[in-house]
Backbone as numpy.savetxt, mean C-alpha at the origin, in Angstrom:
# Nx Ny Nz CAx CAy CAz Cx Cy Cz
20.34 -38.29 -13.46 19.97 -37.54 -14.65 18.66 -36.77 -14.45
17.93 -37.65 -13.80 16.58 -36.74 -13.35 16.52 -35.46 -12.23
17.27 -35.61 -11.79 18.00 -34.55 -10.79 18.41 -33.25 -11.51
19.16 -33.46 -12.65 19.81 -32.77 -13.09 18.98 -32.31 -14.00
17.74 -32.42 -14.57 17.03 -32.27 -15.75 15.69 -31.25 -14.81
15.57 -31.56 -13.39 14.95 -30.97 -12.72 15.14 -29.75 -12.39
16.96 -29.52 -11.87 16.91 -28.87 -11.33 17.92 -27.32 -12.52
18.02 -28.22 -13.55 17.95 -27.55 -14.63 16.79 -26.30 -15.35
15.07 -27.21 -15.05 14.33 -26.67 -15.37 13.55 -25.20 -14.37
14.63 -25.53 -12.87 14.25 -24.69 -12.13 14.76 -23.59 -11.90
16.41 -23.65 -12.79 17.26 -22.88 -12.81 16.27 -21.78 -14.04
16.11 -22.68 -15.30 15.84 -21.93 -16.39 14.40 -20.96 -16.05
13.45 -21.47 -15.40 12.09 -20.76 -15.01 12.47 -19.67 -14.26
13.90 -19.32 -13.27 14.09 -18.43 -12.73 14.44 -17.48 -13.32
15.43 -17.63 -14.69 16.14 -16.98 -15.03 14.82 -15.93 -16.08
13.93 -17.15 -16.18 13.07 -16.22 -17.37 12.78 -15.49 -16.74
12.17 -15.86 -15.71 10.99 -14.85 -14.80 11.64 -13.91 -14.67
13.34 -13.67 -13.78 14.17 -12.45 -13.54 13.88 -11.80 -14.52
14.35 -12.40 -15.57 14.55 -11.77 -17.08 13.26 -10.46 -17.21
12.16 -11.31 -17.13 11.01 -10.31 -17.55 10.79 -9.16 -16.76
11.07 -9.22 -15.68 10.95 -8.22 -14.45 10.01 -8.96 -13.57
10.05 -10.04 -13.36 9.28 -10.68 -12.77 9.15 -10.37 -11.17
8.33 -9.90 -10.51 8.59 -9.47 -8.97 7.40 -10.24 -8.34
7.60 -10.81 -6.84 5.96 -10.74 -6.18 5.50 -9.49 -5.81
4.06 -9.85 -5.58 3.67 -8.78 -5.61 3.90 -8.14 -4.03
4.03 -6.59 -4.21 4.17 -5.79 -2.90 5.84 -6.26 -2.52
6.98 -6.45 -3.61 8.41 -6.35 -3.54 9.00 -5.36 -4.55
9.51 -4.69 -4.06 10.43 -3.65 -5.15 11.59 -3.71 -5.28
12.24 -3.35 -5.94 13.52 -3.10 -6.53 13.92 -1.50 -6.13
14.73 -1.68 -4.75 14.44 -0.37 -4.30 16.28 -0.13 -4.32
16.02 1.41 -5.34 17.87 1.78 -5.54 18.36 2.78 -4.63
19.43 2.36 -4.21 20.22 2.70 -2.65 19.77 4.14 -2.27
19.72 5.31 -3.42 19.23 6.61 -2.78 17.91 6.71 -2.34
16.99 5.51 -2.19 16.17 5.44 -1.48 15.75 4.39 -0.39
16.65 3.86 0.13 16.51 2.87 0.78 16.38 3.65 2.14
16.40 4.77 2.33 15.84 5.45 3.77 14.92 6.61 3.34
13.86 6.38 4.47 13.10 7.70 4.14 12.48 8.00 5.57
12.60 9.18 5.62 11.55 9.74 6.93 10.16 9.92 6.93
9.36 8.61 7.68 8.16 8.79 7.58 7.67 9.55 8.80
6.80 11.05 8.27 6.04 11.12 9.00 4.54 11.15 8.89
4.14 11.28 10.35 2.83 10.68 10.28 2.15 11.41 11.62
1.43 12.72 11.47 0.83 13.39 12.70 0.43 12.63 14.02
1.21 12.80 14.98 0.84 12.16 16.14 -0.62 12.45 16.98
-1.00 13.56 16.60 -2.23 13.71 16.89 -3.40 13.69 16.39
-3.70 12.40 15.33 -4.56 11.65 14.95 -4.47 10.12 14.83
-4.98 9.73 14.56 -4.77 7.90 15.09 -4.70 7.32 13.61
-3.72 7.18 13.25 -3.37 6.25 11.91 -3.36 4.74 11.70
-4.41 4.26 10.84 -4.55 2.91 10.59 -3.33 2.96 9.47
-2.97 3.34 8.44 -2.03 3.11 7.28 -0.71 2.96 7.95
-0.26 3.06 9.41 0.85 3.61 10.00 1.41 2.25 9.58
0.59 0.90 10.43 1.92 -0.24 10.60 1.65 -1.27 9.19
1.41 -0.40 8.40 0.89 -1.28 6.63 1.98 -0.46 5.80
2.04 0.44 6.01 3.04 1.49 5.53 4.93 0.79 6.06
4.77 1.04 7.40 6.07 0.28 8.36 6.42 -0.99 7.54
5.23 -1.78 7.90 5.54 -3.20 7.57 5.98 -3.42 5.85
5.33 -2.80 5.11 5.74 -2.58 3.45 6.90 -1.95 3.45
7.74 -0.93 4.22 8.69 -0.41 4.18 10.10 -1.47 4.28
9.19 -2.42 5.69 10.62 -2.80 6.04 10.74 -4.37 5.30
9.62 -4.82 4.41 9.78 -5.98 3.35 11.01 -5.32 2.94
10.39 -4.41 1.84 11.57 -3.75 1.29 12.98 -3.36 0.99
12.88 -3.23 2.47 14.49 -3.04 2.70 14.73 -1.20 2.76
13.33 -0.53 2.95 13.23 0.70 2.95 13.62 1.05 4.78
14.83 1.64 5.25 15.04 2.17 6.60 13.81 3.83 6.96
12.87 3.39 8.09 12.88 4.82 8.35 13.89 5.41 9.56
13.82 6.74 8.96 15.29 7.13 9.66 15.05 8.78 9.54
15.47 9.64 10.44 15.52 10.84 10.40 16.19 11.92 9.26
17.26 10.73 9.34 18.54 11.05 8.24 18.22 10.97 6.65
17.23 10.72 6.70 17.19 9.85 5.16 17.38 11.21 3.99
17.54 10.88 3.45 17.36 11.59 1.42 15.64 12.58 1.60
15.02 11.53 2.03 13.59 11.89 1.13 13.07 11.66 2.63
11.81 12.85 2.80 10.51 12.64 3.79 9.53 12.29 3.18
8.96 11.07 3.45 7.46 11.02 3.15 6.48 11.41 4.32
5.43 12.61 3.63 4.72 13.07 4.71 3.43 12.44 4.63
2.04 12.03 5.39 1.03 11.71 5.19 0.52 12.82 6.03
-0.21 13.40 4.55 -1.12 14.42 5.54 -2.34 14.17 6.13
-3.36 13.76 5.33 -4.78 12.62 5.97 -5.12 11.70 5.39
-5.78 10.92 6.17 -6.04 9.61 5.93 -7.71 9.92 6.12
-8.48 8.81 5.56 -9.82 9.20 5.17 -10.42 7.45 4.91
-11.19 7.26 6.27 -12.09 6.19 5.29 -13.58 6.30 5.84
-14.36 6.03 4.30 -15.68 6.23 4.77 -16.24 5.33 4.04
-18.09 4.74 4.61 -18.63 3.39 4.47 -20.02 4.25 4.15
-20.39 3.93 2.67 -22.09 4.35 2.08 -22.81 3.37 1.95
-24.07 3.18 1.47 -24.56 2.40 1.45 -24.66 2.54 0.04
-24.97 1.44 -0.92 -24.75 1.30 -2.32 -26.88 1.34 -2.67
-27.19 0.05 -2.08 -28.57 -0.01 -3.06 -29.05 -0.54 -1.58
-30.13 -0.77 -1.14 -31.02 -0.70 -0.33 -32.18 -1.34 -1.05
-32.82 -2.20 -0.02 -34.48 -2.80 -0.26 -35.12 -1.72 0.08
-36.48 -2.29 -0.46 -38.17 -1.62 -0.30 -38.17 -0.80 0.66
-37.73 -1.71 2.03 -38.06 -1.26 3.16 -36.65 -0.35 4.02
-35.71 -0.21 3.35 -34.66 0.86 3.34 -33.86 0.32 4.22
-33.22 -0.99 4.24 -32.25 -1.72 4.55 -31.14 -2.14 3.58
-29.99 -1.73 4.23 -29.33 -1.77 3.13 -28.79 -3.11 3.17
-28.47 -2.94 1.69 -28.12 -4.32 0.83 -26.75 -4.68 1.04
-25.93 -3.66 0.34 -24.47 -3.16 -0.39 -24.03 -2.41 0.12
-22.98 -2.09 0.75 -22.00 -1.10 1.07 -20.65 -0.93 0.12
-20.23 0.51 0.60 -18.58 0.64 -0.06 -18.22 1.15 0.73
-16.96 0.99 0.58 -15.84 1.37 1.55 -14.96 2.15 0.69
-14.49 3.20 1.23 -13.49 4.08 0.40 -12.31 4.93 1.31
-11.53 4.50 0.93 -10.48 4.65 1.65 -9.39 5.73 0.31
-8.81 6.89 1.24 -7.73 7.56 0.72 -6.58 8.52 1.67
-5.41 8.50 1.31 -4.65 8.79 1.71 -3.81 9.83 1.01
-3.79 11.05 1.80 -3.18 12.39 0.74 -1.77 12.21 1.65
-0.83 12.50 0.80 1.02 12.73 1.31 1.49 13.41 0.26
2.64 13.77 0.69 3.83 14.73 0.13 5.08 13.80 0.19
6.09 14.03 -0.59 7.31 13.42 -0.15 7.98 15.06 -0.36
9.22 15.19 0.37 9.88 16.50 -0.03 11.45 15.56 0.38
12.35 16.39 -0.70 14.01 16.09 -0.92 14.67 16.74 0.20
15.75 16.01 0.36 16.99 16.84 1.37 16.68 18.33 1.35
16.60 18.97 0.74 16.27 20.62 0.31 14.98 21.33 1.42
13.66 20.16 1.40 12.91 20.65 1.60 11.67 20.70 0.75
12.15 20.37 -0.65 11.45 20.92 -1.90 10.82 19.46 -2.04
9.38 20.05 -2.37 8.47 18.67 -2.64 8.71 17.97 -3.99
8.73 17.08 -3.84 8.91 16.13 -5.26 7.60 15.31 -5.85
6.82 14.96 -5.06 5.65 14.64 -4.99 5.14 15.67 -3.86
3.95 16.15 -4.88 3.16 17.61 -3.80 1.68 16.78 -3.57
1.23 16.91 -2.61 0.08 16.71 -1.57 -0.65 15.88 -3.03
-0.12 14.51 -2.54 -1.00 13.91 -4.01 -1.90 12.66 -3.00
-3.44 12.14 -4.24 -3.88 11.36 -2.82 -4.00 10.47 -4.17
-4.02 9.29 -3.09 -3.99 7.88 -3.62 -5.53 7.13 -3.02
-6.35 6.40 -3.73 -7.55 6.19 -3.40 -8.10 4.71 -3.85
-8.73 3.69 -2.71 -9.15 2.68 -3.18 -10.54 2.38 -2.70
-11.08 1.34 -3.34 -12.90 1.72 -2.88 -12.86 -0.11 -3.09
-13.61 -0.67 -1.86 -14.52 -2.08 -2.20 -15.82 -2.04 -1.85
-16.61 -3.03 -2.53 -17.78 -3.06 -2.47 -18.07 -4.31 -1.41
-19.31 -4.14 -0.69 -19.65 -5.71 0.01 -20.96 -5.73 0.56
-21.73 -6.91 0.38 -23.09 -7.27 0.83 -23.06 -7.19 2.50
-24.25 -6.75 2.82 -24.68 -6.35 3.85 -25.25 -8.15 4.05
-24.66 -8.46 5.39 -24.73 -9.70 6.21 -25.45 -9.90 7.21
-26.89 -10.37 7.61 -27.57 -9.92 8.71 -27.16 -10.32 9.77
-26.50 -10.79 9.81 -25.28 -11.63 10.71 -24.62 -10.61 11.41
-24.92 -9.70 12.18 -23.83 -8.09 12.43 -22.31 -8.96 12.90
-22.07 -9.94 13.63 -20.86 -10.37 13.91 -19.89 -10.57 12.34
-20.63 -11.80 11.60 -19.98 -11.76 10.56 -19.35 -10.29 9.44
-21.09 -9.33 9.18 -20.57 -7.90 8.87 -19.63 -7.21 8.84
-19.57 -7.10 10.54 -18.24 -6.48 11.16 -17.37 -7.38 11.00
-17.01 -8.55 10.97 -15.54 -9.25 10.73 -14.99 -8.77 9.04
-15.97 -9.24 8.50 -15.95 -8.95 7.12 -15.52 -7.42 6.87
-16.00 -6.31 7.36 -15.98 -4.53 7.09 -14.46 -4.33 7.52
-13.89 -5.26 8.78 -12.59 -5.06 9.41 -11.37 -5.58 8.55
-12.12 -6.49 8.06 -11.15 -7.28 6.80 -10.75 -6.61 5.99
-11.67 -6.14 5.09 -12.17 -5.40 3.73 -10.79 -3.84 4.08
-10.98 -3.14 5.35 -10.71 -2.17 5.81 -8.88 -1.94 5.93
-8.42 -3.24 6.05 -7.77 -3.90 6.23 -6.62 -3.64 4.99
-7.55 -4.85 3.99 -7.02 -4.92 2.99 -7.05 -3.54 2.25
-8.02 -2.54 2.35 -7.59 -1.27 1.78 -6.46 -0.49 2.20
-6.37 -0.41 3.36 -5.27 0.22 4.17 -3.90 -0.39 3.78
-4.14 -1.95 3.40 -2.78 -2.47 2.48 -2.44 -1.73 1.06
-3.72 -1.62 0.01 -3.55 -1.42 -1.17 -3.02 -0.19 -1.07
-3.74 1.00 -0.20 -3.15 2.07 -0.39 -1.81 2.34 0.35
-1.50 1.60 1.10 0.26 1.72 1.11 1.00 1.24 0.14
0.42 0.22 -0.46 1.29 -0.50 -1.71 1.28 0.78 -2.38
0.02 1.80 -2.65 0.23 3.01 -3.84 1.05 3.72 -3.26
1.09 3.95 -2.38 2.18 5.12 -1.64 3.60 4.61 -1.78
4.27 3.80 -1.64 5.65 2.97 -1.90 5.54 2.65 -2.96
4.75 2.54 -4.05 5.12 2.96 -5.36 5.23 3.72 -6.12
4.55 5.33 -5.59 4.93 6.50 -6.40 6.05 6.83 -5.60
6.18 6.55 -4.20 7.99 7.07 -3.98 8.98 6.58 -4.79
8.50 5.26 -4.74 9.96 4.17 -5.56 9.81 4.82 -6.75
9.18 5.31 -7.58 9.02 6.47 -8.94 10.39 7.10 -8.90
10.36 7.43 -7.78 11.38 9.11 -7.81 12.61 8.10 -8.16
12.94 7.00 -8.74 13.75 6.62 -9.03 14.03 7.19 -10.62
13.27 7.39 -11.22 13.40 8.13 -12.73 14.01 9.42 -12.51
13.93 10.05 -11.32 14.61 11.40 -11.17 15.89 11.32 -10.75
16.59 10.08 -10.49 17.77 10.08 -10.25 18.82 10.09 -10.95
């Protein structure tokens, strides 16, 4: 009976969660006219978003493929590190990191559907006198931006699902 009262309650927690639209995060609900897309990505610059982009694609269940419906283009990628606030003696304290990524998607046609739009994320972080730790930490941070802004990019494509 306890078995059954268990696995009752695990049935019912699923069903709510489905119910609500419940997703983890960085999983989509991706509908068949987009399950391929042609990513490109200029070979003659060195792309960090490339295998965050790939790897989010192929959770998904998104094929890249020549053939596809839809191109997603990335035109540049952009990250840059300021210093926020600084001591007396003009050492800095605080940094940010800001990271953005401009793309296009264009339809079988050619015709852009999303035009040269940029997607943009920024973290903040204490300056570590530690330069090893710093740099582990800046690579991290760098990291995780280069994630967020692919998550934005695979979610204004998955959009073009309202146009279908």
């Amino acid at each position: 009976m306890r078995k059954l009262c268990g696995s009752l309650m695990v049935l019912l927690t699923t069903v709510m969660l489905s119910a609500c639209g419940f997703n983890l995060a960085g999983y989509y609900d991706v509908p068949e006219a987009l399950r391929k897309v042609d990513l490109q990505i200029p070979e003659d610059r060195p792309s960090s978003i490339r295998p965050h982009l790939n790897n989010l694609l192929a959770v998904n269940g998104i094929e890249i493929s020549s053939k596809a419906n839809y191109r997603l283009e990335i035109i540049n990628e952009r990250m840059r590190r300021r210093t926020l606030t600084m001591t007396l003696s003009a050492d800095a304290v605080e940094y940010e990191l800001i990271g953005s990524v401009r793309f296009s998607v264009f339809d079988a046609n050619d015709n852009p559907v999303i035009d040269n739009r940029e997607v943009r994320a920024e973290r903040v972080f204490n300056n570590d006198d530690n330069t090893t730790a710093r740099d582990a930490l800046e690579e991290q941070l760098r990291s995780g931006l280069q994630e967020q802004l692919a998550q934005q990019i695979v979610r204004q494509y998955l959009s073009l699902r309202h146009a279908l």
